[in-house]
Residue, then its C-alpha position, 0 to 999 in steps of 0.5 A: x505488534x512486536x514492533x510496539x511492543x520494542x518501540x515501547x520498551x525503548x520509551x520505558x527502559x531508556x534515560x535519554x529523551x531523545x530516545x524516548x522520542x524515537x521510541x515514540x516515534x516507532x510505536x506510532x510508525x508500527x501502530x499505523x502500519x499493523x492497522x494498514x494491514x490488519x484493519x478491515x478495508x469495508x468498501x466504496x461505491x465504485x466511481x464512473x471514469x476512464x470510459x470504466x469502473x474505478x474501484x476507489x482507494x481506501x480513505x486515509x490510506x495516502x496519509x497512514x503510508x505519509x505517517x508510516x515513512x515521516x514517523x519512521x524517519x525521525x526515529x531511526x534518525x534520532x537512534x542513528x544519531x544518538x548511537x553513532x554520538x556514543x560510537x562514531x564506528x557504529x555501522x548500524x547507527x551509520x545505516x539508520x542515519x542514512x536511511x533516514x532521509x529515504x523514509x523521509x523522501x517516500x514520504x514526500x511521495x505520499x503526500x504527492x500520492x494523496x493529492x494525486x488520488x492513486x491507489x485505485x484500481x480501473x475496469x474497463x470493458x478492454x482491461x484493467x488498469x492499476x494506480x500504485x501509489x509510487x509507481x506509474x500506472x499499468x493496464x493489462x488486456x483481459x484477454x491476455x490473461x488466463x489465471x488469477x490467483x490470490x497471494x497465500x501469505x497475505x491479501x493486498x497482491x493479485x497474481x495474473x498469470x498472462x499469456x507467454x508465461x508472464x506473471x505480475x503482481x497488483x497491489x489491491x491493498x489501497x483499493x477500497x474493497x475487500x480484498x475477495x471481492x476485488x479477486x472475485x471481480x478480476x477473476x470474473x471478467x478475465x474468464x468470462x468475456x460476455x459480462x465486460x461490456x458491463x464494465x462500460x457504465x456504472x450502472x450496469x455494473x452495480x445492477x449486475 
């Protein structure tokens, strides 16, 4: 929200087009990424596939992340050009400049992400597996997990703690489910071994 709020002053309080331009451009990138995190998340049929359950991504989620980096690119790049025009030894200008096409290329990714469905998250009898959006997929046993906690400070991580004093984090905030029920489930099937047979087909799952 105080992203907006600075964005839209730019836009009220400056005399140059170009950063009213950018200004805008920051009130849309912070806008959409205040309504990826805040917004409620509602909830998808689970989907058969992989030999498991897939709990789907969210819709709109791929292209709201796409908007995020195209809009945050073309802002920051105008803001950097434009200040480093009025002061060519303006390293903060310089780093907005150089930050531009990073966003630029995440976006790029996005797009890739959205024809290539990621974002879900896979449970099978064995295990689960996630799809991050960026990053490659990562399938981890039930039995080598032993706690599943919740993050404190927001809901869109899982924390396992695994067997060898390994913990990792999977990220659940693309996953169409509120984010309890999503804890509730892996916590569920890590602790009780008896009930992941259902995970084979989808209708023992949803009757369950």
């Amino acid at each position: 929200m105080a992203g907006v709020i600075a964005c839209a002053f730019l836009v009220a309080l400056s005399d140059s087009t170009w950063l009213q331009v950018a200004g805008g451009c920051g009130v849309i990138a912070c806008g959409v990424s205040a309504h990826v995190v805040y917004a409620p998340r509602g909830r998808l049929e689970p989907e058969a596939f992989g030999g498991g359950v897939l709990l789907p991504r969210r819709p709109g989620y791929a292209a709201e992340m796409f908007a995020i980096c195209l809009f945050g690119a073309v802002g920051s790049g105008i803001v950097g050009v434009v200040s480093l025009l009025a002061d060519a030894g303006d390293r903060r200008a310089g780093a907005l400049v150089i930050c531009a096409p990073g966003l630029l290329a995440l976006a790029g990714f996005m797009a890739v992400a959205i024809v290539r469905r990621r974002g879900g998250l896979l449970l099978t009898p064995d295990g689960l597996t996630s799809y991050p959006m960026l990053s490659r997929s990562r399938t981890v046993l039930w039995r080598d997990i032993f706690e599943v906690e919740s993050d404190p400070l927001w809901d869109g991580w899982i924390g396992l703690h695994l067997r060898g004093d390994e913990e990792i984090k999977v990220g659940i905030t693309a996953v169409a489910f509120p984010a309890k029920e999503v804890i509730g489930l892996v916590s569920r099937y890590a602790k009780t071994p008896a009930d992941r047979a259902e995970l084979a087909s989808l209708e023992r799952f949803t009757s369950s």
